[in-house]
Structures are given as C-alpha cells and as structure tokens.
N, C-alpha and C positions, 0 to 999 in steps of 0.2 A: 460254599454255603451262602456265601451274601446274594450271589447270583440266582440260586434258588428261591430267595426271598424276593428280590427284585421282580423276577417272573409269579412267581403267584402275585404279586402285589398287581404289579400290569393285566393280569389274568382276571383278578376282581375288579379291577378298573374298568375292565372292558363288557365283564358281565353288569357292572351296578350301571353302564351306560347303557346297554342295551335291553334292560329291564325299564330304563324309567324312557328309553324310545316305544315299547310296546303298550306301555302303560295307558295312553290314549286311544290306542286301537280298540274298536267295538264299542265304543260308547257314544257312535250315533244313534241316534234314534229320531224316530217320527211322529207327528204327532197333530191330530185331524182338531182343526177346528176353525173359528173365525175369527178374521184380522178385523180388531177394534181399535178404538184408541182408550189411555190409560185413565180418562177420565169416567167416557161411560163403561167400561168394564166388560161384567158379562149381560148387560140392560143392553148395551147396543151389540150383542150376537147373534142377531137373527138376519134375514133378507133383507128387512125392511131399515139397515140401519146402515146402512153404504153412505145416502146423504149427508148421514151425520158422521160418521168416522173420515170422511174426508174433510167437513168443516173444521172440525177439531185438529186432524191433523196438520189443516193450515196453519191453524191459531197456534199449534206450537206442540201440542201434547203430542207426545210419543206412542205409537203402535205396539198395541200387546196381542199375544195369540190369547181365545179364552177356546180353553178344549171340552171335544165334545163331551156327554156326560155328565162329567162331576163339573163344569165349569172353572176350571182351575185356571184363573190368569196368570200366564207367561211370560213375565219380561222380555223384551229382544235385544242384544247388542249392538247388533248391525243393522240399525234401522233402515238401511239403502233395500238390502236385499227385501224389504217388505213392499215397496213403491210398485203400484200400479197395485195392489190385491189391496188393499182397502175395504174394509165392507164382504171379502169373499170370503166364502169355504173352501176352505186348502188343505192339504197335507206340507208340513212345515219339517223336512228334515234337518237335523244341526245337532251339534255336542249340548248340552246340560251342563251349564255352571250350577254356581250356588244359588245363584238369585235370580238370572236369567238363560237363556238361549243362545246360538251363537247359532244360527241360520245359514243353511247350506244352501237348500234346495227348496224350489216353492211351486205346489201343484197343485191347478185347481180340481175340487173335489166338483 
C-alpha cells in the first residue's frame, strides 16, 4: 500500500511539473506600433518623431512601444532588444507581463 501511494504522489509530481512547463506556451503575441520613448509617449508616434526619441533616449529615458489604434503604451523589459528601431514602425513580438513586454522579435513594418 505505501508504495502505491509513493507512485501516485511521484505521478502528481510530475504532472503538476509539467503543467506549470506548458503554462507559458502560447502566450507570445505581437504587436504593431511605434518605438517611442517613455517621455513623449504616444505624441512622439508618428514618422516625424525618430529625432526626438533618440534624443530622449540618450538622455536616459526608456523606449516604450505605443500601438497602433487605441495608442496603448507598452513598457519594455529588455531595452537592448529595441536599439537601432527608435522612431520606427515595427511589429514587436514577446510574452506580456503585467506591466510590460519582454521582447522577442523586432520587424520593421
């Protein structure tokens, strides 16, 4: 009997492991819009605002995606994967936190 319980116990063990490995599967997603920085938001979303999100991004402020549409600003975690799109329209693939992004892939639109 104990050994029967041992084996189920093992048996859920292995399933509760392999539910919380799936658990993050599918929940990339993508997301069109332009690389600003977090000061001017969705004001510097347009073509004409490359000059200034790279200023800014010198000076220190952090790159957000603002999407098309609804202008929704996006935090990013991994500010590296943004470098060189500045000012562009992209397709920005990555997982969805709570508060930000985590950047996978970055294509100009």
């Amino acid at each position: 009997m104990r050994k029967v319980r041992v084996l189920c116990l093992a048996m859920c063990f292995v399933f509760a492991l392999t539910s919380l490995a799936f658990d993050d599967m599918g929940k990339s997603t993508t997301v069109n819009g332009w690389i600003t920085d977090a000061k001017c938001g969705a004001k510097g979303a347009n073509a004409g605002g490359e000059a200034c999100t790279k200023k800014c991004v010198a000076a220190g402020e952090k790159m957000v995606i603002v999407t098309d549409g609804d202008s929704k600003v996006v935090a990013v975690d991994n500010q590296d994967a943004l470098k060189g799109h500045e000012g562009h329209h992209v397709a920005v693939t990555g997982t969805m936190g709570k508060d930000s992004m985590h950047v996978g892939t970055v294509k100009m639109l």
